[in-house]
N, C-alpha and C positions, 0 to 999 in steps of 0.2 A: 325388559322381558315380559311385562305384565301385558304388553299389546300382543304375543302370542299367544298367550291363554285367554284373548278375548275371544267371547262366542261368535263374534262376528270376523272372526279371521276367515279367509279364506283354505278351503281343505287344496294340501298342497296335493301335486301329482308328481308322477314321473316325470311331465315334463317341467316343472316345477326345478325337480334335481337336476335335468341336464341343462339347466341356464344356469341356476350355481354351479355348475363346473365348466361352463363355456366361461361363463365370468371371470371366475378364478384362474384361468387359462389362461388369459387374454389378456388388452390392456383394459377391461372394463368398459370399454365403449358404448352408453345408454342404447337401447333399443326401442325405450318409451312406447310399448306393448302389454297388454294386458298382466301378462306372465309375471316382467317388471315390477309393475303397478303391486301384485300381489309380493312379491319378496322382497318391498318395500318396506310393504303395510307391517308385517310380521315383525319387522328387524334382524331378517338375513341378510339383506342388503342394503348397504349408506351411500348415499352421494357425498362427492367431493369435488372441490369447485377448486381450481390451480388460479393461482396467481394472474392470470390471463383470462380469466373466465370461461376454460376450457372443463367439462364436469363430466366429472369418469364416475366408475363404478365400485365399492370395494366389498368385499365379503365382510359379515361382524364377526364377532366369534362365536355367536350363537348360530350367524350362518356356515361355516366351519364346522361345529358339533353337528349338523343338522347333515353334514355332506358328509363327514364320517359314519354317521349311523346308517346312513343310507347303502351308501360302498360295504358297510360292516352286513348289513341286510342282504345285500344282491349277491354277497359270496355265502353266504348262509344258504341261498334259496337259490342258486345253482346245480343244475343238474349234473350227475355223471357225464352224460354229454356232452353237455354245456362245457362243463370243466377240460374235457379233453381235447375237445375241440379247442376253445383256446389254445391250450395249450400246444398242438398244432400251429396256429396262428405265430403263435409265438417264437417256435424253435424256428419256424420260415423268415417271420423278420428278425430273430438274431442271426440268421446265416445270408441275410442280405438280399432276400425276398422280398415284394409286397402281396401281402394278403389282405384276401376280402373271405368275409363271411356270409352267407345266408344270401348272397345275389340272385334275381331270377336273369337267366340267359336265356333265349330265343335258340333254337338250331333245327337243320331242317335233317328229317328221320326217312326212312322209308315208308311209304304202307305198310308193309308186309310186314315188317314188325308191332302194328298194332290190329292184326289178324287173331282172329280166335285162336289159330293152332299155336300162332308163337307164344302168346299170350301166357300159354298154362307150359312153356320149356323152363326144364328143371335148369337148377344153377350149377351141372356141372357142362351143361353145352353151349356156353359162350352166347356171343352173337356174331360170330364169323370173324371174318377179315373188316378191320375198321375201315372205313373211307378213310382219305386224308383229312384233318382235321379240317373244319371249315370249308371245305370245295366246293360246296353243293350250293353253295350261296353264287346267288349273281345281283349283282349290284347292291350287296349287302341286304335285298329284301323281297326277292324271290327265290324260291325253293325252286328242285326240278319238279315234272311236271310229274312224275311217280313217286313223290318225298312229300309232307306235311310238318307246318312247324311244331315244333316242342318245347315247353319252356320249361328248363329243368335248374333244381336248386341244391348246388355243389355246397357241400356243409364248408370248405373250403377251399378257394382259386385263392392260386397264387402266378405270380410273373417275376421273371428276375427286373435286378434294376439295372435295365440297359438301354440309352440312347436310338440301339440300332435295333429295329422292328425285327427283324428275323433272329435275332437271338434272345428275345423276351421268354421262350421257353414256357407257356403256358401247362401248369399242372393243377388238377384235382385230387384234392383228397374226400375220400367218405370216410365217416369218421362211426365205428357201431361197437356200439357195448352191451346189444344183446342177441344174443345165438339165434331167437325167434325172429326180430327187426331184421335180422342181416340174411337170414336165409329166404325171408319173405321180399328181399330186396332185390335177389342175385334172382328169381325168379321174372323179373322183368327187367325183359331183354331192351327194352325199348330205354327204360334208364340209364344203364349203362352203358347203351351205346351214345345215348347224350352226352354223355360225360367224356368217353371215347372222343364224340365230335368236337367236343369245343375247346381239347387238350392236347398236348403232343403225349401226354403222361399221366395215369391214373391210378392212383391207390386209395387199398381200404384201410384203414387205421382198424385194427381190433383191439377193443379194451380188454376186460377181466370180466368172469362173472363171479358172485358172492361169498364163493371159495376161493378168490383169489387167480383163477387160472383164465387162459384166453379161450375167449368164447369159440373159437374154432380154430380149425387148422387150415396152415398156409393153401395146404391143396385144395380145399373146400371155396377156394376164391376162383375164377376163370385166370385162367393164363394170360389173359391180356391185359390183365391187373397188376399190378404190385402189392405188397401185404407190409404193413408197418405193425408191430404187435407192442401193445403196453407190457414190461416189462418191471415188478413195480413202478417208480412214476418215470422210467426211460420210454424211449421212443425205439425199439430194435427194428432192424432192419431182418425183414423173413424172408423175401423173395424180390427183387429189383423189379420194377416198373421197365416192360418193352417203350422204349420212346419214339418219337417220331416229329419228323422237324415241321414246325409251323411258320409258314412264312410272315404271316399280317394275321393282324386282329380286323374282325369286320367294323365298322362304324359305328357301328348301336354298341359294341361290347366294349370300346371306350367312352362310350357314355354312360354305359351303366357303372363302369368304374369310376368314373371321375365323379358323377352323382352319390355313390357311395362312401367313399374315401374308404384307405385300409383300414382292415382292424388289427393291424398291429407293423409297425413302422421301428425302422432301424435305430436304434439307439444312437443320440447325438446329434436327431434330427432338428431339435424343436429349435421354432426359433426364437433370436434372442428380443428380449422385450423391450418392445418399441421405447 
């Protein structure tokens, strides 16, 4: 213990924490990287050398204390947001979803909805009749020639888990727990018709505000939305999502998935240790 109260320890980081818990994850496998090097030095982390002189990695128990405190920190210093969002994430992969969080996606928009007059339309006049989800795409990376791209960041996509492309069911949720955030939202048309594009299905999650009640009413959302309302810590259902069938995902949008991986995965997934 007395080499992490040296003054020459290294100051850890965040990323510091998410190698002690790839570690602890994992079978240990060195990466012989800086990062390493540092959670060495400290005595978060011991090498061990197998019988064959194969040399894994293990946490100490000071490395343990040090990934508790940290996890016991990050739910401290979680936002309303933050927390609900999760939580979202979560009820989608308990019900056999994969969700991603916080993704940028590419989709191609009209002009005319990033025109001055659309610009300032209030949020109870929609943005029309959606496109089909994704159409406007050809060859995955041109727009049409009266559309511009938009890269919009769905608090969370989710897809079912299915084998067969056309029933993967893409949906967005937005996720807003304050009455100002969310009516300053539904004023641009151009977002939500992102969200429209790149989903067969879109809902707003409304939290609570500080008395307890939801920040707004189901009608105050466009009709081409769905409303999901915090209900103490339930999920209730205020208005169903209009759906619409998506045949294929374009090719960038399974690579931004695959480069992200979910943030929250069906229980019973993990695998078992090599």
């Amino acid at each position: 213990m007395s080499s992490i109260l040296s003054p020459l320890a290294p100051r850890l980081t965040r990323r510091h924490q998410q190698r002690l818990r790839e570690v602890y994850r994992s079978a240990g496998w060195p990466s012989a990287d800086p990062l390493e090097i540092d959670l060495l030095a400290v005595g978060l982390l011991e090498r061990r050398c197998s019988p064959d002189g194969h040399e894994t990695l293990r946490l100490t128990d000071a490395g343990i204390q040090a990934l508790a405190q940290a996890h016991a920190g990050n739910r401290a210093a979680r936002s309303p947001h933050e927390t609900l969002v999760q939580q979202v994430a979560e009820n989608l992969g308990r019900s056999g979803r994969l969700a991603w969080r916080g993704l940028s996606l590419r989709v191609p928009l009209p002009n005319s909805l990033f025109d001055a007059p659309n610009a300032d339309r209030g949020p109870s006049e929609g943005v029309g009749e959606p496109a089909a989800p994704w159409q406007l795409f050809d060859q995955d990376t041109v727009p049409a020639p009266d559309h511009r791209w938009c890269v919009a960041m769905p608090d969370v996509f989710s897809i079912r888990r299915s084998s067969v492309e056309a029933y993967l069911e893409p949906v967005v949720h937005e996720i807003k727990v304050s009455r100002a955030d969310l009516l300053g939202d539904l004023k641009k048309p151009a977002k939500r018709a992102a969200y429209l594009a790149m989903a067969g299905a879109c809902w707003y999650v409304l939290g609570l505000n500080a008395k307890g009640r939801p920040i707004a009413r189901p009608e105050e959302v466009p009709p081409e939305c769905g409303v999901l309302q915090l209900e103490g810590t339930a999920l209730v259902v205020a208005r169903q999502a209009p759906r619409r069938a998506v045949e294929r995902l374009p090719f960038h949008v399974w690579m931004s998935l695959a480069q992200a991986g979910p943030a929250a995965r069906p229980e019973g997934e993990a695998q078992a240790p090599l």
